[in-house]
mmCIF entry with sequence, helices, sheets and N, C-alpha, C, O atoms, coordinates in Angstrom:
data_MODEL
# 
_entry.id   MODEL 
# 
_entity.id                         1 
_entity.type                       polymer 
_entity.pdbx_number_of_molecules   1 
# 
_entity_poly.entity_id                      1 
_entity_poly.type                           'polypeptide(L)' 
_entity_poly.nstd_linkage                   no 
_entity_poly.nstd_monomer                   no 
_entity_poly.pdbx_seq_one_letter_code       
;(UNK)(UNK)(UNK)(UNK)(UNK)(UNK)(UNK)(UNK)(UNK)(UNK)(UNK)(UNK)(UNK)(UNK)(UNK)(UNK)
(UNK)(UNK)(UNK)(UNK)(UNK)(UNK)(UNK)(UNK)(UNK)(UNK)(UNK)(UNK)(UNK)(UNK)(UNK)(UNK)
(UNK)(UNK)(UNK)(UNK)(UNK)(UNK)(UNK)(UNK)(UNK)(UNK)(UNK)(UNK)(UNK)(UNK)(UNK)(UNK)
;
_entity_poly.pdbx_seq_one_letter_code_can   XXXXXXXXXXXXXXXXXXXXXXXXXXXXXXXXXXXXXXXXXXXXXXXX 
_entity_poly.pdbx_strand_id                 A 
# 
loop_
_entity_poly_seq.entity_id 
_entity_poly_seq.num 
_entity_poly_seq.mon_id 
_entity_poly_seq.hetero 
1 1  UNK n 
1 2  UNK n 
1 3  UNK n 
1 4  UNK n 
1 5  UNK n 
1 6  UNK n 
1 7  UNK n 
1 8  UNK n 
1 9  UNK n 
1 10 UNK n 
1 11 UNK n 
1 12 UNK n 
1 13 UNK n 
1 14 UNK n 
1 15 UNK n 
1 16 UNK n 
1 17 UNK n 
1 18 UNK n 
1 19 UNK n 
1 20 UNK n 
1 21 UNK n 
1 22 UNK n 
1 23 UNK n 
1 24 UNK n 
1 25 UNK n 
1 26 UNK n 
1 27 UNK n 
1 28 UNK n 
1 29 UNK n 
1 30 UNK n 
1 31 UNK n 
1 32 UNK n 
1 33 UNK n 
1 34 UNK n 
1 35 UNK n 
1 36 UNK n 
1 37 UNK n 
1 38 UNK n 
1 39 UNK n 
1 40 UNK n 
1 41 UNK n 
1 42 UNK n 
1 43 UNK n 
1 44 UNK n 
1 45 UNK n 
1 46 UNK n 
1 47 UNK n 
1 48 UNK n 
# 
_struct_asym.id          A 
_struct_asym.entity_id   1 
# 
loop_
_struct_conf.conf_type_id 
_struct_conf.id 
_struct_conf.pdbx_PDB_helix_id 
_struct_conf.beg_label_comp_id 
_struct_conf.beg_label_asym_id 
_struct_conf.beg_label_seq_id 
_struct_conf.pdbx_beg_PDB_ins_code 
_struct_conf.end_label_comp_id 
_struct_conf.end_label_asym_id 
_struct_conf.end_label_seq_id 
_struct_conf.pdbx_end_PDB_ins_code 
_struct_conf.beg_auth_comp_id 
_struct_conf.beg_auth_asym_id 
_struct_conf.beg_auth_seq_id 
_struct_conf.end_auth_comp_id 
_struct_conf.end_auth_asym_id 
_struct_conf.end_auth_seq_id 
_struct_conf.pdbx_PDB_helix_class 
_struct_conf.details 
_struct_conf.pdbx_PDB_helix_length 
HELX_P HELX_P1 AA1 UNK A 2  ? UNK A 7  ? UNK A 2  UNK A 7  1 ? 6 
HELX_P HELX_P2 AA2 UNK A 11 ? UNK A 14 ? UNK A 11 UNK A 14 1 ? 4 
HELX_P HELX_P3 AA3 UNK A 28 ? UNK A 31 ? UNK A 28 UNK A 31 1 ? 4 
HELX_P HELX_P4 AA4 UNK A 40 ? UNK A 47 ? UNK A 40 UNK A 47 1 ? 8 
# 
_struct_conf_type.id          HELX_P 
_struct_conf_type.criteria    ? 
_struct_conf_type.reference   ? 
# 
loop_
_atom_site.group_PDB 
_atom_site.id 
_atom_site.type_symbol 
_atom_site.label_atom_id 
_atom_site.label_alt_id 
_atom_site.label_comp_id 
_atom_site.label_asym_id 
_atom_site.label_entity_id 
_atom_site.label_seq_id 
_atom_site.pdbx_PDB_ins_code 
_atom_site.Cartn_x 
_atom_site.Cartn_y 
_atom_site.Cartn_z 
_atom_site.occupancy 
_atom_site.B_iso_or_equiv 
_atom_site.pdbx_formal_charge 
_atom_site.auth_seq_id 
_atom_site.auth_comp_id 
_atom_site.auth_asym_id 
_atom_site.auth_atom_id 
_atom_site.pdbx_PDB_model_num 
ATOM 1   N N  . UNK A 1 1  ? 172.685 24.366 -26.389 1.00 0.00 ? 1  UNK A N  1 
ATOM 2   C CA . UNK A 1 1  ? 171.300 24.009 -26.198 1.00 0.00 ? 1  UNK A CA 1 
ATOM 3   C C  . UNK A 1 1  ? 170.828 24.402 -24.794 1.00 0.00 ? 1  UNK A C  1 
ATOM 4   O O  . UNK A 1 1  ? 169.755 24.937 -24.514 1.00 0.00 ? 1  UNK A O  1 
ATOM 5   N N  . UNK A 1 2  ? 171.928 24.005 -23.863 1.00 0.00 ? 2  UNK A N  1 
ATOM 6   C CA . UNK A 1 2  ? 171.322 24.500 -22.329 1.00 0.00 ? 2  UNK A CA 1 
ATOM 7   C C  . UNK A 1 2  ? 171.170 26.311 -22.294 1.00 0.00 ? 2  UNK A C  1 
ATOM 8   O O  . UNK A 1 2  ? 170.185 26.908 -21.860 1.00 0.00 ? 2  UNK A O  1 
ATOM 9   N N  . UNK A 1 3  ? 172.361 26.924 -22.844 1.00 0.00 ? 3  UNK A N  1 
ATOM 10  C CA . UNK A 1 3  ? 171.881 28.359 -23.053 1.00 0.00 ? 3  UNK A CA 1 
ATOM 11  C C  . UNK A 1 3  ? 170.494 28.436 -23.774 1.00 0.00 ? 3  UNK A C  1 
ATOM 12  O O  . UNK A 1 3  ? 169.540 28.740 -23.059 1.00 0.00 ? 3  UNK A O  1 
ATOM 13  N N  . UNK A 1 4  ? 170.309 28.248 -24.830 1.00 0.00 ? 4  UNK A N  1 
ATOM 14  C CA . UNK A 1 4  ? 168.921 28.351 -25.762 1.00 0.00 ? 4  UNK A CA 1 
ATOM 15  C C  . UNK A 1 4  ? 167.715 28.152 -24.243 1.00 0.00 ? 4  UNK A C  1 
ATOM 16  O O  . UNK A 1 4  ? 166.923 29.021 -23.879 1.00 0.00 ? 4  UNK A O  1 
ATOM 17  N N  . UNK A 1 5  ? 167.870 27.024 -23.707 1.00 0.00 ? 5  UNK A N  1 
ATOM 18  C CA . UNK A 1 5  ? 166.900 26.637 -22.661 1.00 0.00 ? 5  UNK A CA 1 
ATOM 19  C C  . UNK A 1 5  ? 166.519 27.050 -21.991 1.00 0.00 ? 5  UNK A C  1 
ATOM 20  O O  . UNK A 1 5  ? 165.337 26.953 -21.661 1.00 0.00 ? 5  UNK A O  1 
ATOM 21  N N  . UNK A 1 6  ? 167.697 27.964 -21.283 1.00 0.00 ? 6  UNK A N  1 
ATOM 22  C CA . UNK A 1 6  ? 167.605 28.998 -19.871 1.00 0.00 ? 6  UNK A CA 1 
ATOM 23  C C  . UNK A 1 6  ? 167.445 30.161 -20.396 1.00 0.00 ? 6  UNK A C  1 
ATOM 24  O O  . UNK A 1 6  ? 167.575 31.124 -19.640 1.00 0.00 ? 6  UNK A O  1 
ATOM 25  N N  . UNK A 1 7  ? 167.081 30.432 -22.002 1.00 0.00 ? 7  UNK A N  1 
ATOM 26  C CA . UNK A 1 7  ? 166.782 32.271 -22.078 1.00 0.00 ? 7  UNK A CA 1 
ATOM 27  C C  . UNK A 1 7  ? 165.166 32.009 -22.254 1.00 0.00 ? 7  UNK A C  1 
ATOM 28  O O  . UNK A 1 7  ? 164.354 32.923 -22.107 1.00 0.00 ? 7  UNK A O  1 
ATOM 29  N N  . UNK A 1 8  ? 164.873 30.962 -22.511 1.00 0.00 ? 8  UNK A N  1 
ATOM 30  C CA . UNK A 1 8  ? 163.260 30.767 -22.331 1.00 0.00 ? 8  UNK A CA 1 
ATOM 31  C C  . UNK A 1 8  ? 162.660 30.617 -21.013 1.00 0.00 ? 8  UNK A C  1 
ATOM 32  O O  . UNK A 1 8  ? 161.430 30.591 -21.012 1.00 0.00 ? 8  UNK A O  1 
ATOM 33  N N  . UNK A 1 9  ? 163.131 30.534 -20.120 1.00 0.00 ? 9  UNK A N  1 
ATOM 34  C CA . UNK A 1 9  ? 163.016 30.849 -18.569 1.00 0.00 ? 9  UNK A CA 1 
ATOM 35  C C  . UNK A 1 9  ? 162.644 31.856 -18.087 1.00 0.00 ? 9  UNK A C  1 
ATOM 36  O O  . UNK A 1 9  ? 163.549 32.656 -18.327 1.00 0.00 ? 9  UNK A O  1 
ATOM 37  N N  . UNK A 1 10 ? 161.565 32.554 -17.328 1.00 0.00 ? 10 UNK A N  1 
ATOM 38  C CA . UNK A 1 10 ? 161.347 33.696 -17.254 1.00 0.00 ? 10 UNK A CA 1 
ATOM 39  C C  . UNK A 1 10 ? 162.144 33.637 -15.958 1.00 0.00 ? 10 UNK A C  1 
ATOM 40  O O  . UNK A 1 10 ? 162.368 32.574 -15.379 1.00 0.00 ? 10 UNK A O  1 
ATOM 41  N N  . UNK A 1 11 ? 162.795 35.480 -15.291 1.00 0.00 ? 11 UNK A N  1 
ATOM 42  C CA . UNK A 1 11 ? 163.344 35.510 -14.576 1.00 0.00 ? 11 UNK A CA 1 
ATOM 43  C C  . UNK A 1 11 ? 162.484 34.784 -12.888 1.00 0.00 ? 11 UNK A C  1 
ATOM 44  O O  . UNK A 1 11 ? 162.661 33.974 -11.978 1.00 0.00 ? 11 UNK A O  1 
ATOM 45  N N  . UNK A 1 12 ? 161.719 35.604 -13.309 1.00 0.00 ? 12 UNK A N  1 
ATOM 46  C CA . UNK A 1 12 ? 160.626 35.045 -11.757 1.00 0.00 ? 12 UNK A CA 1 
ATOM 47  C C  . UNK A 1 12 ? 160.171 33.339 -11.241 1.00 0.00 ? 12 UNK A C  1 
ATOM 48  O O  . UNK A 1 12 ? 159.995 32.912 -10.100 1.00 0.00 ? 12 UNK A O  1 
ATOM 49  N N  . UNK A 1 13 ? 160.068 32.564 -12.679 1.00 0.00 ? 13 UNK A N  1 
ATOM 50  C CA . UNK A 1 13 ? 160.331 31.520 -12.645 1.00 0.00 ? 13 UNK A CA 1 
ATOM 51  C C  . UNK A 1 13 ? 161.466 30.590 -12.106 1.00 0.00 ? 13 UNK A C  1 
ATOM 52  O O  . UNK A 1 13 ? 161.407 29.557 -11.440 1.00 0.00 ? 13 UNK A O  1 
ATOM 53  N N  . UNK A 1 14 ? 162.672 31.400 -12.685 1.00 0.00 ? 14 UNK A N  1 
ATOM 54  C CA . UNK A 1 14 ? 163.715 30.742 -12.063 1.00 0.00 ? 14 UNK A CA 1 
ATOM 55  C C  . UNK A 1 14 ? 163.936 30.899 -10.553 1.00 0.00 ? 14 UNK A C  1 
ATOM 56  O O  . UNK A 1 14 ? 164.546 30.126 -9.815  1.00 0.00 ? 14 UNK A O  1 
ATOM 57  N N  . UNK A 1 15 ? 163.326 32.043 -10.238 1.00 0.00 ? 15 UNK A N  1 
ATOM 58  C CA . UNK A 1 15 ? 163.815 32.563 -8.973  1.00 0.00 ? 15 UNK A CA 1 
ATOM 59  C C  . UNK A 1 15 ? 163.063 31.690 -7.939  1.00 0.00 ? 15 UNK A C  1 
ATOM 60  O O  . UNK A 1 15 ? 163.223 31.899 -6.736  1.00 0.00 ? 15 UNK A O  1 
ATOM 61  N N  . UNK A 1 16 ? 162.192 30.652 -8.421  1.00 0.00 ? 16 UNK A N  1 
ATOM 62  C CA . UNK A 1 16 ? 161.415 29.751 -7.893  1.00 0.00 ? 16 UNK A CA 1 
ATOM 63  C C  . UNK A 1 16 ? 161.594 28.035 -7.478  1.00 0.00 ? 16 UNK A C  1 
ATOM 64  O O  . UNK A 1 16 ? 160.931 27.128 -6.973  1.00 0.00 ? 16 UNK A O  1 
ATOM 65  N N  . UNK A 1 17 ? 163.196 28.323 -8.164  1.00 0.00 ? 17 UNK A N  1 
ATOM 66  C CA . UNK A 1 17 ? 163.333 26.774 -8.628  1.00 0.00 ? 17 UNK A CA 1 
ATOM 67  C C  . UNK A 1 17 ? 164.799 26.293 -7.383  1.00 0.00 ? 17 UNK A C  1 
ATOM 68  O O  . UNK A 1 17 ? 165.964 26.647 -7.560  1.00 0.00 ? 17 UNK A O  1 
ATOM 69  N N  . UNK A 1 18 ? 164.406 25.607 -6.427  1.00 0.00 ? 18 UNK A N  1 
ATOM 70  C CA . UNK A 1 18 ? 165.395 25.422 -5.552  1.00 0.00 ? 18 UNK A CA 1 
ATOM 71  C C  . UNK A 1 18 ? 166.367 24.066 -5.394  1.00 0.00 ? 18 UNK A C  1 
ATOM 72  O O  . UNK A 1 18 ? 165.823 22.974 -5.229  1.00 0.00 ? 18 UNK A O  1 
ATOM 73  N N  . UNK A 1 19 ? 167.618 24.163 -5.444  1.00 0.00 ? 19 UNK A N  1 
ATOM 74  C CA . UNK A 1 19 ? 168.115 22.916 -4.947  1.00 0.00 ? 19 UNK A CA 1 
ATOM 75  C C  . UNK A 1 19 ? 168.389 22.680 -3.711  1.00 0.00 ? 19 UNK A C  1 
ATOM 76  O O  . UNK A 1 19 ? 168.725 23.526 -2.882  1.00 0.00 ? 19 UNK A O  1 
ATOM 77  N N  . UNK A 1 20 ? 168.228 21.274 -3.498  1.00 0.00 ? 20 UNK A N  1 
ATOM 78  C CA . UNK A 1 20 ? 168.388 20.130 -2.542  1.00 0.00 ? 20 UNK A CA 1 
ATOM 79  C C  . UNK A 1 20 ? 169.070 19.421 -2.609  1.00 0.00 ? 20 UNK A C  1 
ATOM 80  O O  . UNK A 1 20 ? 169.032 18.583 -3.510  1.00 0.00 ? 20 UNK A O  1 
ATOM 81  N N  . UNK A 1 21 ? 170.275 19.451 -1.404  1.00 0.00 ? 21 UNK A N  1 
ATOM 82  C CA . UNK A 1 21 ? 171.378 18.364 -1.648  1.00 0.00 ? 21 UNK A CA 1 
ATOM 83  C C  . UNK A 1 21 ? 171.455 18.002 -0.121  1.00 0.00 ? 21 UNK A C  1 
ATOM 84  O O  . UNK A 1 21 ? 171.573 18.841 0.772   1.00 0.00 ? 21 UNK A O  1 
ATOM 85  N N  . UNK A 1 22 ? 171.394 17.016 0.014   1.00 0.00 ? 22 UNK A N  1 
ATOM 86  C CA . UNK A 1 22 ? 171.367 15.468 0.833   1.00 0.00 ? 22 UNK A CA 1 
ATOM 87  C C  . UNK A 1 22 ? 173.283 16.183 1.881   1.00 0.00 ? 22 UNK A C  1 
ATOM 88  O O  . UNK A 1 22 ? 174.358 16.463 1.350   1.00 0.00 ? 22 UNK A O  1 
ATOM 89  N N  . UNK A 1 23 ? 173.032 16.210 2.856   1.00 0.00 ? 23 UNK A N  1 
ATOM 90  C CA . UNK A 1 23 ? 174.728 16.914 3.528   1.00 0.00 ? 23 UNK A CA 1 
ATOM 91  C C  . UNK A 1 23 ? 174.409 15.380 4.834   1.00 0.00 ? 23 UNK A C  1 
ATOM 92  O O  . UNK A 1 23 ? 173.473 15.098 5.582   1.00 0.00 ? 23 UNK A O  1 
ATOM 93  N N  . UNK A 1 24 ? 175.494 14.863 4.584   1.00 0.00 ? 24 UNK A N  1 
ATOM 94  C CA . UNK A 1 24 ? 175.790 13.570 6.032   1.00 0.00 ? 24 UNK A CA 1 
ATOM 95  C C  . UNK A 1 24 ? 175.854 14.833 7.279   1.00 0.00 ? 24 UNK A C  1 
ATOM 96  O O  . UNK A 1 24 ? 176.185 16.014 7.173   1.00 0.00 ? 24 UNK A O  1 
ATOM 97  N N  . UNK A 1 25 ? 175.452 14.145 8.318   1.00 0.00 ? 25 UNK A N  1 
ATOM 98  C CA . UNK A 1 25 ? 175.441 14.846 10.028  1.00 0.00 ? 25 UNK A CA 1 
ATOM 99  C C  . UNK A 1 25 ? 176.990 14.335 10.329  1.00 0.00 ? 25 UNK A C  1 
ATOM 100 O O  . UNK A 1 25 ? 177.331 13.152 10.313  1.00 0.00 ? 25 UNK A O  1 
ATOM 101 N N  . UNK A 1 26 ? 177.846 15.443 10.602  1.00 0.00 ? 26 UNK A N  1 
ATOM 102 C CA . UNK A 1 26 ? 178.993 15.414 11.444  1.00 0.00 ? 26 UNK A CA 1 
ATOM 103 C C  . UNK A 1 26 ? 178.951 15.315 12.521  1.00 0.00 ? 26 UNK A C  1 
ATOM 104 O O  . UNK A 1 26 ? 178.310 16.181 13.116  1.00 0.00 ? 26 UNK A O  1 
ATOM 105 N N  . UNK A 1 27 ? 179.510 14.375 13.208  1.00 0.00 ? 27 UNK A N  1 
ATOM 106 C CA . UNK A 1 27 ? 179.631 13.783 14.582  1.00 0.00 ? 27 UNK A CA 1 
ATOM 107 C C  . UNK A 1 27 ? 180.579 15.554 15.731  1.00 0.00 ? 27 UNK A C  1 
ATOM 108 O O  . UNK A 1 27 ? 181.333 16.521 15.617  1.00 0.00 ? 27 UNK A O  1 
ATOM 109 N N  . UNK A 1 28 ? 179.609 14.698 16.784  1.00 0.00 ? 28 UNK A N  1 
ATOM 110 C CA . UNK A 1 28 ? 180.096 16.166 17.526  1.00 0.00 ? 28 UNK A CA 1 
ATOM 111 C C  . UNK A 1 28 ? 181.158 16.455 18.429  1.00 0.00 ? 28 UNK A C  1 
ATOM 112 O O  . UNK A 1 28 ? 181.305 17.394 19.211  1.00 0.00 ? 28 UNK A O  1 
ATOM 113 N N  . UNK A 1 29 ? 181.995 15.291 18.127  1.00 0.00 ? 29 UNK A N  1 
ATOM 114 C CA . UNK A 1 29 ? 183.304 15.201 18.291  1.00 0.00 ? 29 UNK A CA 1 
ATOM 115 C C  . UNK A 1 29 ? 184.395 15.460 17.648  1.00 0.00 ? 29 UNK A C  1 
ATOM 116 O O  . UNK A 1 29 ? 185.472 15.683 18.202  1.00 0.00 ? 29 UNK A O  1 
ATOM 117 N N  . UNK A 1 30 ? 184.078 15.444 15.645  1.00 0.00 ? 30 UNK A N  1 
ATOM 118 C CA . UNK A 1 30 ? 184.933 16.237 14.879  1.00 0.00 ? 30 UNK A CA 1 
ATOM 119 C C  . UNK A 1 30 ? 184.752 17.593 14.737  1.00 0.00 ? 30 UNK A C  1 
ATOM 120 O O  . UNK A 1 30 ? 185.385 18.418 14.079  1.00 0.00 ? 30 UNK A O  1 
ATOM 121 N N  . UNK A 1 31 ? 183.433 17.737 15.723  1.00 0.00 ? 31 UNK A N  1 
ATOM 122 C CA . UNK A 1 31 ? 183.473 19.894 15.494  1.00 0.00 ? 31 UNK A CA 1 
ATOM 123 C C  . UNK A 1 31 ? 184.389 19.861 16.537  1.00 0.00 ? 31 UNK A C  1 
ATOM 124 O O  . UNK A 1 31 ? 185.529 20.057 16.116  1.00 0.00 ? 31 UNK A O  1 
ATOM 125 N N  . UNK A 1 32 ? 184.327 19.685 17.764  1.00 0.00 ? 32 UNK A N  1 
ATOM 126 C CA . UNK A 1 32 ? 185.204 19.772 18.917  1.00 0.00 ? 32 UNK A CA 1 
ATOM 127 C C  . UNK A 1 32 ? 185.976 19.365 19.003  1.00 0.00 ? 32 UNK A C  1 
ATOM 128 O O  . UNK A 1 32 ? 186.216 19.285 20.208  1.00 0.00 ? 32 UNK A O  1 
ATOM 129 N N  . UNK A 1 33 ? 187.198 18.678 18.088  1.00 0.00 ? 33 UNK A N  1 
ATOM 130 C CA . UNK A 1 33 ? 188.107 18.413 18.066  1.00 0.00 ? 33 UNK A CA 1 
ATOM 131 C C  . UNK A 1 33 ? 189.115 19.207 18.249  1.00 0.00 ? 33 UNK A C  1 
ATOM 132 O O  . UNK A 1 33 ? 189.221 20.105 17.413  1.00 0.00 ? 33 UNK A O  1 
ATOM 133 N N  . UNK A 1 34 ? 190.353 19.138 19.574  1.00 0.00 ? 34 UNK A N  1 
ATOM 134 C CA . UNK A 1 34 ? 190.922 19.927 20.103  1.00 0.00 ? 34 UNK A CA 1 
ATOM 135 C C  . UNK A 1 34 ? 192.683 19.507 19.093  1.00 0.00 ? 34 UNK A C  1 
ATOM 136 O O  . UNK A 1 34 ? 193.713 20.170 19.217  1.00 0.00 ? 34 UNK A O  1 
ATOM 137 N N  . UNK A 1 35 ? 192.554 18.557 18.398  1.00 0.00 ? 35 UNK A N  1 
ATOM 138 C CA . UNK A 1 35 ? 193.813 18.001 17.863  1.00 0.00 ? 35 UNK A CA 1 
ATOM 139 C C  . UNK A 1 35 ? 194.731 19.243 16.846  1.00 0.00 ? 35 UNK A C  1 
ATOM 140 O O  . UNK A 1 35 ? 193.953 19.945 16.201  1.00 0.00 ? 35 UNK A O  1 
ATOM 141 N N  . UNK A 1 36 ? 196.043 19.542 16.660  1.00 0.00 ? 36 UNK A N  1 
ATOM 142 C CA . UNK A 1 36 ? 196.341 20.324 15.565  1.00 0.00 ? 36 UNK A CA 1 
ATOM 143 C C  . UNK A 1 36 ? 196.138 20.194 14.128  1.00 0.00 ? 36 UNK A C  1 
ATOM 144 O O  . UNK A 1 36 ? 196.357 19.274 13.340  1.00 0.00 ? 36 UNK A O  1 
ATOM 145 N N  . UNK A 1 37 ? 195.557 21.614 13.976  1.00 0.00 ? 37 UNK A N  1 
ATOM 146 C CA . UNK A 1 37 ? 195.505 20.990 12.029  1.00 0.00 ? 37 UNK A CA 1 
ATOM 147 C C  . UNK A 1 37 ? 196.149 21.196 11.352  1.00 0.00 ? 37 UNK A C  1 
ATOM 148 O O  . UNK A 1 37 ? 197.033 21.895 11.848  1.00 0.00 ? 37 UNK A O  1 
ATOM 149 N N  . UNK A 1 38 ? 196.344 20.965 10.143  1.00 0.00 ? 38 UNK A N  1 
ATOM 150 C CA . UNK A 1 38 ? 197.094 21.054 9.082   1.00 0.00 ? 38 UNK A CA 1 
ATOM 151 C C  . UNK A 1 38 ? 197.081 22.348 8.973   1.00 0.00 ? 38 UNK A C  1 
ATOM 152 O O  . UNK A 1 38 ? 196.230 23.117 9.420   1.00 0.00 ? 38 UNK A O  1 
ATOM 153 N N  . UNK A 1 39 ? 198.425 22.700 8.125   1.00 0.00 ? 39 UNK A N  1 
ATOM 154 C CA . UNK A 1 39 ? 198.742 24.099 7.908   1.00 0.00 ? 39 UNK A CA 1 
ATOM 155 C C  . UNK A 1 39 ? 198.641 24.202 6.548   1.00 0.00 ? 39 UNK A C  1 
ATOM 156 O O  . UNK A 1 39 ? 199.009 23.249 5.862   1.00 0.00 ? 39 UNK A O  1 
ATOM 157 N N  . UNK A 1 40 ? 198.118 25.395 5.934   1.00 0.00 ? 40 UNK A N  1 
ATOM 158 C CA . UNK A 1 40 ? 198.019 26.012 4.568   1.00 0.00 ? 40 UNK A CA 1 
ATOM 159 C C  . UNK A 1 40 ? 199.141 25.237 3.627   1.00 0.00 ? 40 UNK A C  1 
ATOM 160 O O  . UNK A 1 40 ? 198.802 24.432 2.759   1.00 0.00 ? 40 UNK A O  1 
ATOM 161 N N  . UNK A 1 41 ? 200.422 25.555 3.886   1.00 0.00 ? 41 UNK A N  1 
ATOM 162 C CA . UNK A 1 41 ? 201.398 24.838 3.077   1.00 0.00 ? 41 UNK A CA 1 
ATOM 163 C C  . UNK A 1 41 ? 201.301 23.538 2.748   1.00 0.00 ? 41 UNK A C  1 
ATOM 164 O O  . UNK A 1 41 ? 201.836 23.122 1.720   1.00 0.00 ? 41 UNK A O  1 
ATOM 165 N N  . UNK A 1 42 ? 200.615 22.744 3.566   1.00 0.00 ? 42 UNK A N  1 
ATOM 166 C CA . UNK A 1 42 ? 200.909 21.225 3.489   1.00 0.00 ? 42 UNK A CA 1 
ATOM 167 C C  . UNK A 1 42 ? 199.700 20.788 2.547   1.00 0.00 ? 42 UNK A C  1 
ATOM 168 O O  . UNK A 1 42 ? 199.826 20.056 1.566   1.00 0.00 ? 42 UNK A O  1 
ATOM 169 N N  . UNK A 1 43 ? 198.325 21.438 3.068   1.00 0.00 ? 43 UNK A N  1 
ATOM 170 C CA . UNK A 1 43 ? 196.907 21.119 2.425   1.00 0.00 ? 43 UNK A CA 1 
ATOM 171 C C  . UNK A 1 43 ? 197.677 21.493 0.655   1.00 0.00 ? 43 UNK A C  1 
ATOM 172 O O  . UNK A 1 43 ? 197.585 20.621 -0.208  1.00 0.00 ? 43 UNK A O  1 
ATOM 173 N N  . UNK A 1 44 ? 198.150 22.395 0.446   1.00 0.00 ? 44 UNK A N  1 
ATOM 174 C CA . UNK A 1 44 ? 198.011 22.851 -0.598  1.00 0.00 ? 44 UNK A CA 1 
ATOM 175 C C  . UNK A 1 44 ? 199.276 22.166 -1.698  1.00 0.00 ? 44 UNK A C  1 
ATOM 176 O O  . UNK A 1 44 ? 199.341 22.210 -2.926  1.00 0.00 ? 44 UNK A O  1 
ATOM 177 N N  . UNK A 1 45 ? 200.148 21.581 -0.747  1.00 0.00 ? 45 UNK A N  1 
ATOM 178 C CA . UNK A 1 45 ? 200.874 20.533 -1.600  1.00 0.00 ? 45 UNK A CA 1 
ATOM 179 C C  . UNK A 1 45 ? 200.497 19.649 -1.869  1.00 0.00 ? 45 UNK A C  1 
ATOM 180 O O  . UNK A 1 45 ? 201.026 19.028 -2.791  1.00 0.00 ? 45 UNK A O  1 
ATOM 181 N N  . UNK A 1 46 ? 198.735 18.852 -0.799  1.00 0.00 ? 46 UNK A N  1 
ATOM 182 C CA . UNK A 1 46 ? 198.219 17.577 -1.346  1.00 0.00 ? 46 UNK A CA 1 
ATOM 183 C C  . UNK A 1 46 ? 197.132 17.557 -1.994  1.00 0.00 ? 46 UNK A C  1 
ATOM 184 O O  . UNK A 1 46 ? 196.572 16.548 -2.422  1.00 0.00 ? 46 UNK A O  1 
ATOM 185 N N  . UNK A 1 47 ? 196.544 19.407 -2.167  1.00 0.00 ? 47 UNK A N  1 
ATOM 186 C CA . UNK A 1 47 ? 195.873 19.300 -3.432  1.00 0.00 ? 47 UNK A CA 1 
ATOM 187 C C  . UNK A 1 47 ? 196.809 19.464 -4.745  1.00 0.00 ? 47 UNK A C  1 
ATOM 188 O O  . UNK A 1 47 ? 196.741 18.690 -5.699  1.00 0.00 ? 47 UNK A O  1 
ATOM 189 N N  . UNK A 1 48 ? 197.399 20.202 -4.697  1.00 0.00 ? 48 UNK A N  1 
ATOM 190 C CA . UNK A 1 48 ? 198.448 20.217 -6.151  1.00 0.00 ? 48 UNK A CA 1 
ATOM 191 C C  . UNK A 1 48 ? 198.707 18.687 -6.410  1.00 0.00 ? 48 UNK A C  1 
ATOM 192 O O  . UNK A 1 48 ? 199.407 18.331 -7.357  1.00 0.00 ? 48 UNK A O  1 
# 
């Protein structure tokens, strides 16, 4: 049904239609954070 929906969409129309998503302000002490980070191997054993 959502396909059926979006071929009735003209292209120019869509190209009109924008999202907005709400992002929290990072403190400007975790950009500058001088601490070591995690390494590839480890991140990727605690997403698995």
């Amino acid at each position: 049904m959502l396909q059926h929906y979006r071929s009735r969409l003209s292209g120019p129309l869509l190209d009109r239609i924008d999202l907005h998503i709400e992002v929290p302000r990072v403190p400007h002490k975790d950009l500058t954070d001088q601490s070591p980070a995690e390494d590839s191997a480890t991140i990727r054993t605690r997403v698995n």
